[in-house]
GURO-657630 format. One record per atom (N, C-alpha, C, O): x negated, y, z negated; atom name. Coordinates in pm, whole numbers, always signed. Layout:
      x      y      z atom
      X      Y      Z   CA
...
end
This chain:
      x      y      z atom
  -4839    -31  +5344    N
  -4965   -100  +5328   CA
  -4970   -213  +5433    C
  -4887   -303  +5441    O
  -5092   -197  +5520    N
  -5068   -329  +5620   CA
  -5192   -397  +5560    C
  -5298   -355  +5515    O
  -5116   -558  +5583    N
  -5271   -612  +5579   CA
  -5235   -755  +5669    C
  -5136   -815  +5708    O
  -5409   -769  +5675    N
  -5447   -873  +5813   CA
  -5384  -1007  +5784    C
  -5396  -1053  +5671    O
  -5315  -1078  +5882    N
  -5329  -1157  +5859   CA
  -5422  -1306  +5927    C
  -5499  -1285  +6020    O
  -5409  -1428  +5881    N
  -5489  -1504  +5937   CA
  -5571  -1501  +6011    C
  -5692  -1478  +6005    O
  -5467  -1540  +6125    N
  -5446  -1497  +6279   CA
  -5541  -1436  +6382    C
  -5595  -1467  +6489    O
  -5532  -1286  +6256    N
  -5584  -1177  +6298   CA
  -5700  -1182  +6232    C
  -5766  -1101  +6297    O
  -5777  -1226  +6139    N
  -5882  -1211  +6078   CA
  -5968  -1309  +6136    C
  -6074  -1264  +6181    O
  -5945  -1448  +6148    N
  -5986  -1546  +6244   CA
  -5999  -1478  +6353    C
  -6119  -1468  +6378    O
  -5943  -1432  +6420    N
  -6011  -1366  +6586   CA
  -6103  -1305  +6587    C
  -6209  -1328  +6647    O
  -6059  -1163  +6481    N
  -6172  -1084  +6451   CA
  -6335  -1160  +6459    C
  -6430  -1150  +6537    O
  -6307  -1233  +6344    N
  -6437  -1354  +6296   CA
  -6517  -1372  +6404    C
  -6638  -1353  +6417    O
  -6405  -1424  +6510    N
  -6492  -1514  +6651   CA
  -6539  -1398  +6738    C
  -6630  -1442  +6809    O
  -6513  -1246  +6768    N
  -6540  -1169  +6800   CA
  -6701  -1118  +6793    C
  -6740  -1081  +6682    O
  -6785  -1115  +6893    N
  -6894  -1037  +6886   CA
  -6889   -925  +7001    C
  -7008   -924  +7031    O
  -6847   -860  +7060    N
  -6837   -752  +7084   CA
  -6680   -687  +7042    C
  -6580   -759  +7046    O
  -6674   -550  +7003    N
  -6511   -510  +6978   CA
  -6554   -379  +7042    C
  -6671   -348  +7062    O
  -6438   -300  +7074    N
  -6448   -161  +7108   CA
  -6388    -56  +7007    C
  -6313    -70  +6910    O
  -6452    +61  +7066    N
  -6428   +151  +6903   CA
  -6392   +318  +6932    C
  -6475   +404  +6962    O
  -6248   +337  +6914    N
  -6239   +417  +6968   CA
  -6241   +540  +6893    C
  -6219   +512  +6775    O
  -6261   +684  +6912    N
  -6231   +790  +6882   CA
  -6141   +935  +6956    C
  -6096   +961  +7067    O
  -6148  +1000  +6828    N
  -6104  +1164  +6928   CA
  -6161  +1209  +6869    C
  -6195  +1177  +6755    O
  -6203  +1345  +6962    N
  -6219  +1478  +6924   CA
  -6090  +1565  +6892    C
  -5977  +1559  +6940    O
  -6157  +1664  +6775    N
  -5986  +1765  +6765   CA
  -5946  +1800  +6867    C
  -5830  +1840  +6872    O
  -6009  +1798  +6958    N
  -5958  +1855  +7064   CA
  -5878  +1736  +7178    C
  -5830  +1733  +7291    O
  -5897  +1666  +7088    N
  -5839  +1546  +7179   CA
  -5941  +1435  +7303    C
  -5906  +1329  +7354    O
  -6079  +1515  +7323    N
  -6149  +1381  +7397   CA
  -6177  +1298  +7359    C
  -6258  +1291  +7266    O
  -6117  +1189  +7421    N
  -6127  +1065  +7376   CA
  -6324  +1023  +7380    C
  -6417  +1080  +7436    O
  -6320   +922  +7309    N
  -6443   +846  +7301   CA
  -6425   +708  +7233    C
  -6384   +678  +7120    O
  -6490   +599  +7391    N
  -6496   +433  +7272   CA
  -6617   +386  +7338    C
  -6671   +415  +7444    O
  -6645   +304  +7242    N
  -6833   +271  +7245   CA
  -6851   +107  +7207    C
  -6804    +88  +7095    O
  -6888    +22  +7249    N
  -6896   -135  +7205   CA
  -6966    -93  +7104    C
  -7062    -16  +7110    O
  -6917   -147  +7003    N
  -6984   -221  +6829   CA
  -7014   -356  +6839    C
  -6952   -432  +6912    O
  -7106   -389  +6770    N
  -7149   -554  +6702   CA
  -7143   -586  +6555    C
  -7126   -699  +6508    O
  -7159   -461  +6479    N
  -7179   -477  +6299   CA
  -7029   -462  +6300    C
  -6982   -365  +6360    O
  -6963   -535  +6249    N
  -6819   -469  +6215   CA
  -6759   -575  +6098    C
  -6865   -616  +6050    O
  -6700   -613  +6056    N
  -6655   -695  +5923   CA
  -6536   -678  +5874    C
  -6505   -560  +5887    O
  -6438   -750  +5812    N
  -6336   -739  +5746   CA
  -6376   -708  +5598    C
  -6447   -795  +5548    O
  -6353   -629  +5538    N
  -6391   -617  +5351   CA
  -6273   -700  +5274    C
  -6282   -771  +5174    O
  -6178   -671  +5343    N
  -6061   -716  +5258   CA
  -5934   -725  +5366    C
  -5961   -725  +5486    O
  -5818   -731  +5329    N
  -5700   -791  +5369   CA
  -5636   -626  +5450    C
  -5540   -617  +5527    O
  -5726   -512  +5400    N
  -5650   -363  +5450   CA
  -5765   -305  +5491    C
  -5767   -185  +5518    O
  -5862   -371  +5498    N
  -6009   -262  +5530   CA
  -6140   -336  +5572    C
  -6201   -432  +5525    O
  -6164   -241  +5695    N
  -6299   -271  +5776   CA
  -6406   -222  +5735    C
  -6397   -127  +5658    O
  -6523   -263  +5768    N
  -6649   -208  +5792   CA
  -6695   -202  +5931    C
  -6682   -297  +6008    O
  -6754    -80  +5964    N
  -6829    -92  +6097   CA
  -6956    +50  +6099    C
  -6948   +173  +6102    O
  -7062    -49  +6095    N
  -7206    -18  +6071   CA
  -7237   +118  +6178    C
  -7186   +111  +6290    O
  -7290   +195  +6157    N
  -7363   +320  +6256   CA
  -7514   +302  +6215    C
  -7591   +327  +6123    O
  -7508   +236  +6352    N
  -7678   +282  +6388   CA
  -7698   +382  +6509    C
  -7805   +439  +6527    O
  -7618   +394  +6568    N
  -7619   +481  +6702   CA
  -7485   +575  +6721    C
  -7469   +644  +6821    O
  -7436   +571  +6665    N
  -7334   +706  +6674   CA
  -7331   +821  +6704    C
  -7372   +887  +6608    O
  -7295   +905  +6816    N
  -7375  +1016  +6778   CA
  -7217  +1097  +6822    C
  -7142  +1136  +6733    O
  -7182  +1114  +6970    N
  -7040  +1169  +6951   CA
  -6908  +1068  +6854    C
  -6813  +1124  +6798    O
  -6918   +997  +6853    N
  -6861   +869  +6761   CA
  -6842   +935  +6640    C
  -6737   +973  +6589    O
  -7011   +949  +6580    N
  -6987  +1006  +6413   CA
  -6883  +1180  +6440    C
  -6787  +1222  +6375    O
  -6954  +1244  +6561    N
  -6906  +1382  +6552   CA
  -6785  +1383  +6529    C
  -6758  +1453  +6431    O
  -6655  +1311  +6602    N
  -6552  +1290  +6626   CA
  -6488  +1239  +6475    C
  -6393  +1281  +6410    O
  -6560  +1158  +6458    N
  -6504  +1125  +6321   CA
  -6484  +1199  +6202    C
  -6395  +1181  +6119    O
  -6580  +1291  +6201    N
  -6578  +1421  +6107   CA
  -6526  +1476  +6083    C
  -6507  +1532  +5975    O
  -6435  +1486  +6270    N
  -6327  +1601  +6315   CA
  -6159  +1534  +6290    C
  -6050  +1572  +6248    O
  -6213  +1435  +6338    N
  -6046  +1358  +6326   CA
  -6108  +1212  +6275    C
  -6170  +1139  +6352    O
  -6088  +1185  +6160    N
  -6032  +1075  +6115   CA
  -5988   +943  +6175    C
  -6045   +835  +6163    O
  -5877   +972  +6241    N
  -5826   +875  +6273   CA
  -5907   +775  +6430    C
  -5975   +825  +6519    O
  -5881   +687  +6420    N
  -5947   +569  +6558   CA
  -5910   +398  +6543    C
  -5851   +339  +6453    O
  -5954   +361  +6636    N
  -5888   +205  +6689   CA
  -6001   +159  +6735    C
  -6101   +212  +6785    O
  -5961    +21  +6704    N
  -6067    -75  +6744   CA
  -5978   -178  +6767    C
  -5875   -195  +6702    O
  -6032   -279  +6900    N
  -6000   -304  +7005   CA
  -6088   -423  +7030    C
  -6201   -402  +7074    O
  -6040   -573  +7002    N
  -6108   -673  +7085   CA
  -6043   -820  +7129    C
  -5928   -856  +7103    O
  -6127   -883  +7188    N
  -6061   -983  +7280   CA
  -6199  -1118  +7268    C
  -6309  -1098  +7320    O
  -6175  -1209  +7216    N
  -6237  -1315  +7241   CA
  -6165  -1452  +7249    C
  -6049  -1445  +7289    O
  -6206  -1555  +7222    N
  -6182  -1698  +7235   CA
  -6060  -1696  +7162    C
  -5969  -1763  +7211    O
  -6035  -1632  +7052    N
  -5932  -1676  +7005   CA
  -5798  -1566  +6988    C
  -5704  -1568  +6910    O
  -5832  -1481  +7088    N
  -5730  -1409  +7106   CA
  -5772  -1223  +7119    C
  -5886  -1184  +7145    O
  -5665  -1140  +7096    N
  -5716  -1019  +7039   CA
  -5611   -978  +7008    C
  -5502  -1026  +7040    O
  -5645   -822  +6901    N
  -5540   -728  +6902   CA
  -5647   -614  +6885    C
  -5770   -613  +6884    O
  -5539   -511  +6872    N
  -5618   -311  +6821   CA
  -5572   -320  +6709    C
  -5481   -395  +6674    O
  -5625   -251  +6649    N
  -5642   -183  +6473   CA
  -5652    -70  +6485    C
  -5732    -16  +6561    O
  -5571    -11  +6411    N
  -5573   +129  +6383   CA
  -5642   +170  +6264    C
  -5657    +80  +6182    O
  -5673   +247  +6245    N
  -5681   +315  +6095   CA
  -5737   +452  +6048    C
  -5767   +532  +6136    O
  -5753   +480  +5943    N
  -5832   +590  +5932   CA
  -5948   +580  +5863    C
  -5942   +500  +5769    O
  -6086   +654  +5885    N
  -6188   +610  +5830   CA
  -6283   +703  +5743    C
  -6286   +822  +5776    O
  -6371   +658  +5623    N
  -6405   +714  +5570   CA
  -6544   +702  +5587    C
  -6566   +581  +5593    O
  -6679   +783  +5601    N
  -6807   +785  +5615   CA
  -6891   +789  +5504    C
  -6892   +886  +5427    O
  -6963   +688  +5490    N
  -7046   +680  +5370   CA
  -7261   +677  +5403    C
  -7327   +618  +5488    O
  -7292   +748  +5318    N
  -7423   +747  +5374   CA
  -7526   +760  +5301    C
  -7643   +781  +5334    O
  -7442   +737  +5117    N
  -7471   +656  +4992   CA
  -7409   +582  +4888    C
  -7307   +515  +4905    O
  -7452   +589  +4814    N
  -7385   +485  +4722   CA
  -7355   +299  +4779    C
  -7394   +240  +4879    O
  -7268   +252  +4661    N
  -7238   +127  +4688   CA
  -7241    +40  +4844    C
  -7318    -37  +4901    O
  -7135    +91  +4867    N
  -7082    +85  +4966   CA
  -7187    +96  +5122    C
  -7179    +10  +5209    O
  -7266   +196  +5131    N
  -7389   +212  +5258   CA
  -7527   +106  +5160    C
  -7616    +49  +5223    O
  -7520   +100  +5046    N
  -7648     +0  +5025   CA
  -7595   -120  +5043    C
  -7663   -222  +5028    O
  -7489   -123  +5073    N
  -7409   -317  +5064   CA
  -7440   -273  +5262    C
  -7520   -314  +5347    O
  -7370   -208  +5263    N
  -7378   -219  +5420   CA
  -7511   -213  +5513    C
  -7504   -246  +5631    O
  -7650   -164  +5446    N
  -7749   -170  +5476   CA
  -7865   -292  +5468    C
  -7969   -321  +5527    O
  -7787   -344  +5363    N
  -7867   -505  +5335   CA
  -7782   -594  +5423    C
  -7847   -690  +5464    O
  -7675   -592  +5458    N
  -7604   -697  +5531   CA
  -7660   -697  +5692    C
  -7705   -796  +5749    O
  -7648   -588  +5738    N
  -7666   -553  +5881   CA
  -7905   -571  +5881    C
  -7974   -596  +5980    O
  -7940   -553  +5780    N
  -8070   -611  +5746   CA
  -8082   -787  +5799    C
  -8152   -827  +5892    O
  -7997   -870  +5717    N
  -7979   -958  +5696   CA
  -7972  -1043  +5838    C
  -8033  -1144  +5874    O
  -7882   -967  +5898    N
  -7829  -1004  +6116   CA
  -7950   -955  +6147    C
  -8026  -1048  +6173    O
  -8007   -838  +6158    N
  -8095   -778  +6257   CA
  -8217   -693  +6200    C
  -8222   -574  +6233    O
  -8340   -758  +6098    N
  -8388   -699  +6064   CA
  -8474   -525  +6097    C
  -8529   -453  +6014    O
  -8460   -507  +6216    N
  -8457   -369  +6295   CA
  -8388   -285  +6301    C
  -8402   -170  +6344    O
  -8284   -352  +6244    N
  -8167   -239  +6280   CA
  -8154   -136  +6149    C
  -8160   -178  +6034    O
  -8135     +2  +6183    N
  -8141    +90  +6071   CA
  -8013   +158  +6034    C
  -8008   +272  +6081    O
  -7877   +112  +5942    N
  -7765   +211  +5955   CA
  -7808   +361  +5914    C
  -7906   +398  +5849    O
  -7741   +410  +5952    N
  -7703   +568  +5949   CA
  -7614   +613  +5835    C
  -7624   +705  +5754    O
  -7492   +484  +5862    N
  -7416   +564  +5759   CA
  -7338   +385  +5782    C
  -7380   +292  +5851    O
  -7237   +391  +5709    N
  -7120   +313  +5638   CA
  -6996   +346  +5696    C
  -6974   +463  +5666    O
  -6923   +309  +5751    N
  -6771   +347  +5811   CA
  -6672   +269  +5782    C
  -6627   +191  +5866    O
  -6629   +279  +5676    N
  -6436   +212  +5624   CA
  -6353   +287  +5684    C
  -6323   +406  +5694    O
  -6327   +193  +5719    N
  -6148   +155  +5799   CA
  -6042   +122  +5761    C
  -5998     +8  +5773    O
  -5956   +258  +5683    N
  -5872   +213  +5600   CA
  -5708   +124  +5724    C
  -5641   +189  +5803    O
  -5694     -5  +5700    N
  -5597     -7  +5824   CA
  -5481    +57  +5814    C
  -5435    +85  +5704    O
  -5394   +101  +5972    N
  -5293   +144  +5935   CA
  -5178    +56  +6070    C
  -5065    +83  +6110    O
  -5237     -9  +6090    N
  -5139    -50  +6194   CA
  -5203   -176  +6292    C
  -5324   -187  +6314    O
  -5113   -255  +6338    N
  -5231   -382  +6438   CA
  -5096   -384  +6527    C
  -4976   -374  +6502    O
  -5175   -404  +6648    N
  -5117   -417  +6759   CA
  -5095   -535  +6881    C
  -5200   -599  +6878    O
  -5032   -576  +6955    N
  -5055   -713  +7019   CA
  -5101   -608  +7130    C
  -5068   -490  +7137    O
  -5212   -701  +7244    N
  -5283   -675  +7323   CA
  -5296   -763  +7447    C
  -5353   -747  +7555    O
  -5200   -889  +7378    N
  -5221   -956  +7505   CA
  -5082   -938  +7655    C
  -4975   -880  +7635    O
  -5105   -979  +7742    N
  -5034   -926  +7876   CA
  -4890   -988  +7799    C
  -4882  -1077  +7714    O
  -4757   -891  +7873    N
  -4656   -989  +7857   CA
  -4539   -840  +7780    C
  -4560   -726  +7739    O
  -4436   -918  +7795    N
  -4300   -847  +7727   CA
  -4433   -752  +7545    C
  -4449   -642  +7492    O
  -4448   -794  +7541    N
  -4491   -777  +7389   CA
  -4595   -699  +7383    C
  -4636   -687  +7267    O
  -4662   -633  +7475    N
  -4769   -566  +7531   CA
  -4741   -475  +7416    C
  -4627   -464  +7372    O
  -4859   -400  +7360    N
  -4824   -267  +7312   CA
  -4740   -232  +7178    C
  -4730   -119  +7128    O
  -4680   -350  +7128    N
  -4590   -398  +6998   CA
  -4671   -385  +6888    C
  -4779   -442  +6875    O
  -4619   -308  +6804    N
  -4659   -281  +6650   CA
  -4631   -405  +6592    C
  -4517   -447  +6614    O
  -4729   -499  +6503    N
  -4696   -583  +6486   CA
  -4726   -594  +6336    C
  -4688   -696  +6278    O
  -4781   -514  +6277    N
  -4821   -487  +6143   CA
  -4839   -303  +6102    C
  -4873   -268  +5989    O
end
């Protein structure tokens, strides 16, 4: 079970752009800048689809993806695996929030991020280090 700490949740916070990566089963890669994205809890993300389109495909296919950012107060990658929602609880919480930022904006669907791993990102001996 990993979960975020401080550190890492504070950066996140200060973060307005992150990157978001995927695969295809077949292995092509795909990453796309996000803005809706959120911590839910101490093991799990949110990140809003309004525009997804090989993103969602990929996700369908493989599960698994990383997200990836860098601001003022630092960065790391997140791993995890994710689950797609496009009712219930969970997409009506996520549809009033992303309402709330950008009244235009229309989700698609709901994307939890169950975490499975965080990574250091910044230059140096430590590059690339599993750190959670």
């Amino acid at each position: 079970m990993v979960k975020l700490t401080d550190e890492i949740k504070e950066s996140l916070a200060a973060t307005k752009i992150a990157y978001f990566a995927t695969a295809a089963k077949d292995g092509t890669p795909n990453a796309v800048p996000i803005g809706a994205f959120k911590i839910l809890d101490d093991e799990t993300m949110l990140i809003s689809n309004q525009y997804f389109s090989k993103t969602l495909a990929n996700m369908k296919e493989n599960p698994k993806v990383a997200l990836t950012f860098w601001g003022e107060k630092g960065g790391f990658q997140i791993k995890g695996t994710v689950t797609i929602h496009t009712s219930g609880k969970i997409f009506t919480d996520d549809v009033a929030w992303v309402k709330s930022l950008k009244p235009t904006l229309v989700p698609k669907s709901a994307i939890v991020m169950k975490i499975t791993g965080v990574y250091i990102i910044k230059p140096g001996a430590d590059a690339g280090k599993k750190i959670l």
